[in-house]
C-alpha positions as CSV (number, residue, x, y, z in Angstrom):
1,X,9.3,-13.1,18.5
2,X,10.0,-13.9,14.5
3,X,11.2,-17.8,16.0
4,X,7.7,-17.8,18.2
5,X,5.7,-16.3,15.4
6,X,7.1,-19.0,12.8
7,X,6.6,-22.2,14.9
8,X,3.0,-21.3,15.8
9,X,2.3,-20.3,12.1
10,X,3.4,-23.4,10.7
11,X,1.5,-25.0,13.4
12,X,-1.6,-27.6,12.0
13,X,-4.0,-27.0,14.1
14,X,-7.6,-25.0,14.6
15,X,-6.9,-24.5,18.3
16,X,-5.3,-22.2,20.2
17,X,-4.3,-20.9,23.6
18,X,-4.4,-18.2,25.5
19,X,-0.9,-17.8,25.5
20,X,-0.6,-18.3,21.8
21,X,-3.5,-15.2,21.4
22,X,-1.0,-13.2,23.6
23,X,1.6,-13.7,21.5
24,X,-0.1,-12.8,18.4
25,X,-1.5,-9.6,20.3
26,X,2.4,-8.6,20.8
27,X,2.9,-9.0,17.3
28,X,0.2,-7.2,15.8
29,X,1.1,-4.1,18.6
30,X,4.6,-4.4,17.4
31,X,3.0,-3.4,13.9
32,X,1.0,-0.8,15.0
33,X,3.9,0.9,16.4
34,X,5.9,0.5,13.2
35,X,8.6,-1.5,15.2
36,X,8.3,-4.7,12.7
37,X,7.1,-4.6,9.1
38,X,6.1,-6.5,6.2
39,X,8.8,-5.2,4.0
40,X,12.1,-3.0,4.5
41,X,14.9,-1.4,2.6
42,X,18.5,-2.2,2.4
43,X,21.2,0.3,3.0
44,X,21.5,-0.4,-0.5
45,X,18.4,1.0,-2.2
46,X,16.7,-2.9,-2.4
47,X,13.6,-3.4,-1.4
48,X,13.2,-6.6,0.9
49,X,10.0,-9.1,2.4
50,X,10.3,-9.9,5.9
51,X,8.1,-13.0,5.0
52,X,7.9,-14.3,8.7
53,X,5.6,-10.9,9.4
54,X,3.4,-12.1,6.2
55,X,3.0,-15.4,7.6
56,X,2.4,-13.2,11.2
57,X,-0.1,-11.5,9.7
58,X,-2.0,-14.5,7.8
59,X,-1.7,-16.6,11.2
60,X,-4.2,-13.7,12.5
61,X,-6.7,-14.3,10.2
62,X,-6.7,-18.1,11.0
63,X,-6.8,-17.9,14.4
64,X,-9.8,-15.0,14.4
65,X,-13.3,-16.0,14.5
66,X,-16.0,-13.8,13.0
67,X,-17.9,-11.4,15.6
68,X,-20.0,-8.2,15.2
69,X,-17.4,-5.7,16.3
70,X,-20.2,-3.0,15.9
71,X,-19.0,0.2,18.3
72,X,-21.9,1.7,20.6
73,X,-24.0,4.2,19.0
74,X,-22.5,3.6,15.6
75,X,-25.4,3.1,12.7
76,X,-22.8,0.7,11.1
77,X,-22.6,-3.3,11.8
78,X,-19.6,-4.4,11.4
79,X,-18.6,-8.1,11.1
80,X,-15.0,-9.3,11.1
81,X,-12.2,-12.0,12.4
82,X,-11.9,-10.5,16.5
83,X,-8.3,-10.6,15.7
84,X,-8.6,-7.7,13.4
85,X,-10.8,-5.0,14.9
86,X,-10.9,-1.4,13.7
87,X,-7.7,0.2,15.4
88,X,-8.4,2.6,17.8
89,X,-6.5,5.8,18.4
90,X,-6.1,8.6,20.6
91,X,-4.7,12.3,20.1
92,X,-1.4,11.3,21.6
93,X,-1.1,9.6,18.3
94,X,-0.9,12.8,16.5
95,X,-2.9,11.1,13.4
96,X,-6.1,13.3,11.9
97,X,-8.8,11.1,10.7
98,X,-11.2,13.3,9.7
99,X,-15.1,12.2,10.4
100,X,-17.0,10.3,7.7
101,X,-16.9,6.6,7.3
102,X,-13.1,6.0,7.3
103,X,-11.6,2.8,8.9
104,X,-7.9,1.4,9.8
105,X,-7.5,-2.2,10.7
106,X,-5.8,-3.0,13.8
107,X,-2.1,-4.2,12.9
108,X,-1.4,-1.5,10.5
109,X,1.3,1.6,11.5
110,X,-0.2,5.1,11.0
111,X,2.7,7.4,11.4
112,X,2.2,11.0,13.7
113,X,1.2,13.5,11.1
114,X,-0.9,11.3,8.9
115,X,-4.3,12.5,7.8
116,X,-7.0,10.9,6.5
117,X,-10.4,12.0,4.1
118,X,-13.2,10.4,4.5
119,X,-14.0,7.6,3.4
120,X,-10.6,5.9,3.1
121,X,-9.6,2.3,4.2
122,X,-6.0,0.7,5.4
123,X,-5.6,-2.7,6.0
124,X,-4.1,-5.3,8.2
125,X,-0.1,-5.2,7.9
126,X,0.3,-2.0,5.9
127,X,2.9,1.2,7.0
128,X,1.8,4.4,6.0
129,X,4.9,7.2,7.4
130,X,4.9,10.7,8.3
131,X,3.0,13.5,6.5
132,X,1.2,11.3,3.9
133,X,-2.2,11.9,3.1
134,X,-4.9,9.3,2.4
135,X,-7.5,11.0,0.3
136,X,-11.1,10.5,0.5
137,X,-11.9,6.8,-1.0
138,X,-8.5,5.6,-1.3
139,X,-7.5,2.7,-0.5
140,X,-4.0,0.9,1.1
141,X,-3.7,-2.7,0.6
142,X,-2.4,-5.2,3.2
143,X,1.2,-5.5,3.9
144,X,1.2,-2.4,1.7
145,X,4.4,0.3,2.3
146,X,3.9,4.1,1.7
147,X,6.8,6.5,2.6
148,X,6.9,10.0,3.9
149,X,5.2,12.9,2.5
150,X,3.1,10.7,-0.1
151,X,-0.1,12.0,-1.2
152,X,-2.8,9.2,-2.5
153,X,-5.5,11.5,-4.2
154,X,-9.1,10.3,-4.4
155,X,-9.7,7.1,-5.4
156,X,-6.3,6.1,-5.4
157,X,-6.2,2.3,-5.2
158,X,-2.9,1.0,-3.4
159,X,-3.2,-2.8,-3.8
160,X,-2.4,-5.3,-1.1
161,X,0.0,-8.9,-1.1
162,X,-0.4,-11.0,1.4
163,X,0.3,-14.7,-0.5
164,X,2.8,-15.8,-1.4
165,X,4.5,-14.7,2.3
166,X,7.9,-14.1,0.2
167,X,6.7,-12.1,-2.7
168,X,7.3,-7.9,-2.5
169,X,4.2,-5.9,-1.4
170,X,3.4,-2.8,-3.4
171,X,5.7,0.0,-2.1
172,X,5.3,3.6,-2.6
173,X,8.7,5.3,-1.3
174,X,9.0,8.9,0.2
175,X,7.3,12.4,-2.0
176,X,5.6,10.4,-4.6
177,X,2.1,11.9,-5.6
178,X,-0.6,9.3,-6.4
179,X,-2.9,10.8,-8.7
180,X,-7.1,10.4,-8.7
181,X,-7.8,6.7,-9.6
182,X,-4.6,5.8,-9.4
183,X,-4.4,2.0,-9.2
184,X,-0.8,0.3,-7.9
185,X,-0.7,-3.2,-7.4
186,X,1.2,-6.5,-8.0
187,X,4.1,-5.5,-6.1
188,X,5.1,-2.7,-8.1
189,X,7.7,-0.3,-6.8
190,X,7.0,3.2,-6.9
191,X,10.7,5.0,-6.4
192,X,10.9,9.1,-4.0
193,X,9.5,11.8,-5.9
194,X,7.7,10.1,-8.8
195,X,4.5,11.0,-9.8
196,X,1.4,9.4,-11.4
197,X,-1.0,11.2,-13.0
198,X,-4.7,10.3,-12.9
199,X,-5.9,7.5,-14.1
200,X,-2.5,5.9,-14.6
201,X,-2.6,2.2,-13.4
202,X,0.9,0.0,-12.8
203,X,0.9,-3.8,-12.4
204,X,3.4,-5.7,-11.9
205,X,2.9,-7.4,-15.4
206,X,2.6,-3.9,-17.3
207,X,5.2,-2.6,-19.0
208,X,5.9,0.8,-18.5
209,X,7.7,3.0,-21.8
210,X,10.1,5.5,-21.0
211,X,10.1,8.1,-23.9
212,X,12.6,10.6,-22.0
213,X,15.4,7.4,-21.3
214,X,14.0,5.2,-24.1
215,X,13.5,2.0,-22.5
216,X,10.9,-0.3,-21.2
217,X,10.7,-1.2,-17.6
218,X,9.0,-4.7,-16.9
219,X,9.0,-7.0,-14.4
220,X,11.6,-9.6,-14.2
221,X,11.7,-13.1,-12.6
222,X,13.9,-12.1,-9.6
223,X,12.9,-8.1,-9.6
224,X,9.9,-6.3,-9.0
225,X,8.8,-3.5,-11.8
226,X,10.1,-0.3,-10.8
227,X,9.2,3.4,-11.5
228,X,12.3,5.4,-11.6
229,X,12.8,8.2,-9.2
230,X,11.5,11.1,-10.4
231,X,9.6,10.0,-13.3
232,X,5.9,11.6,-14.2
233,X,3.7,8.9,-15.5
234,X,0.8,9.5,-17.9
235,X,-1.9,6.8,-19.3
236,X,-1.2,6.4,-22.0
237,X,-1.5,3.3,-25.3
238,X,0.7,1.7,-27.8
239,X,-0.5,0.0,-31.2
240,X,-0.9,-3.5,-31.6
241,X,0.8,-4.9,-34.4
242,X,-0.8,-7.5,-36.1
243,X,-3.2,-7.3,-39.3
244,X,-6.4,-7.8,-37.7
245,X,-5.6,-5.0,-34.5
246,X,-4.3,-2.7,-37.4
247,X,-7.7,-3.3,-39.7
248,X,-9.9,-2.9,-36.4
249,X,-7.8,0.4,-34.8
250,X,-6.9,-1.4,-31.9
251,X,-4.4,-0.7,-29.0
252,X,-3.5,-2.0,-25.6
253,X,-2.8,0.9,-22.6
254,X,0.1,1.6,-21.9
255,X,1.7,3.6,-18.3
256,X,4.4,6.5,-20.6
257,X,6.8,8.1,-18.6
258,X,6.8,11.8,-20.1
259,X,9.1,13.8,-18.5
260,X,11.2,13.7,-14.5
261,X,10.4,16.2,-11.8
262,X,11.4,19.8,-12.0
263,X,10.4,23.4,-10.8
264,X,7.1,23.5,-12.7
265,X,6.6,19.8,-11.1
266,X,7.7,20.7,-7.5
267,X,6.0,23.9,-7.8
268,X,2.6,22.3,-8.2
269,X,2.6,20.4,-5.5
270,X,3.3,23.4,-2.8
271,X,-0.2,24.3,-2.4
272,X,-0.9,20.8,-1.2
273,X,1.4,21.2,1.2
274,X,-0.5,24.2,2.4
275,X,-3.7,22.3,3.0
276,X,-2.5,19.5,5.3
């Protein structure tokens, strides 16, 4: 499939068969089931892009056209690229979307024992695993990859990368907790357990001040930013030092990692738990 997929993506043309649709549908149903993905880890701990799925996944959007995809009886209109309808599910799926305005594009994985609040939105090419909860006006950005057991709280904002096709989505790896607006993007790397508080934000361009390890994590040219595992972020800010930001009180925020995950931490969390 990856040598099929490549040839047709890189393909100049506005037309296409039925043969070439077909193939495409194959694709996108091998990402609903989880069995390809946009990005994967190594044995190794490394995060890496399976760019030919990114360019899978862009080829969809060229080769759609735009339809009303509105369902019967729904007060909604919906219009969108046919390639890319709302994913349907069943309870053999073992997924609980609960009612209320939420949507899932088709060609994203929803692993059994997912639920989702109303209203909350995943789009095309993400991979949400087992036992993660997708709170009521979150959202999970395309190609984006969110472990096991991962709660994103209201308003958590999980942004998407599709272009370049070789550049890291934003991954959020297994037990991390995603507080109320929460906002991850730019291909950040969220490592297991860590937790954001509300209100933190992480960009790949933000550099994030460790107070417990003093250091600074940042971005590099060949590496994504990374939270450490563990690590409970805060917002936080950090002076500006020149003579004008000093006379004016200024500062810049700042994401300040306060403390790692213990009892009290892990305790916290049990209740949520609880509720799913």
């Amino acid at each position: 499939m990856q040598t099929q997929i490549e040839e047709l993506a890189a393909r100049q043309t506005s037309q296409y068969s039925a043969d070439d649709l077909a193939l495409f549908n194959e694709f996108k149903n091998a990402l609903n089931r989880g069995e390809i993905r946009a990005a994967e880890r190594d044995a190794n701990g490394k995060w890496q892009t399976n760019a030919w799925v990114k360019r899978g996944i862009l080829l969809g959007f060229r080769m759609g056209q735009i339809i009303e995809q509105t369902a019967a009886g729904a007060p909604l209109q919906f219009l969108d690229k046919n390639t890319y309808p709302i994913r349907r599910f069943s309870s053999d799926d073992r997924v609980r979307i609960v009612p209320g305005g939420s949507s899932i594009r088709d060609g994203a994985y929803i692993a059994p024992g997912v639920v989702c609040m109303p209203p909350m939105f995943v789009n095309a090419g993400a991979y949400v695993d087992e036992g993660t909860m997708i709170d009521s006006h979150a959202l999970v950005g395309s190609c984006a990859q969110i472990g096991k057991r991962v709660h994103l709280s209201a308003a958590a904002q999980i942004g998407g990368v599709l272009e370049p096709a070789g550049a890291i989505p934003v991954i959020i790896e297994d037990d991390v907790i995603v507080g109320g607006n929460c906002g991850v993007y730019e291909g950040a790397i969220v490592r297991e357990r860590a937790v954001l508080a509300s209100g933190t934000i992480i960009t790949g361009s933000t550099p994030v001040f460790d107070l417990v390890r003093e250091t600074v994590y940042r971005r590099s040219a060949d590496a994504a930013l990374e939270i450490p595992a563990g690590a409970v972020v805060v917002p936080g800010s950090r002076a500006i030092n020149t003579d004008k930001a000093r006379e004016w009180g200024l500062s810049l925020y700042a994401p300040i990692i306060v403390k790692y995950r213990d009892e009290k931490t892990d305790a916290a969390t049990q209740l949520e738990e609880a509720l799913r």
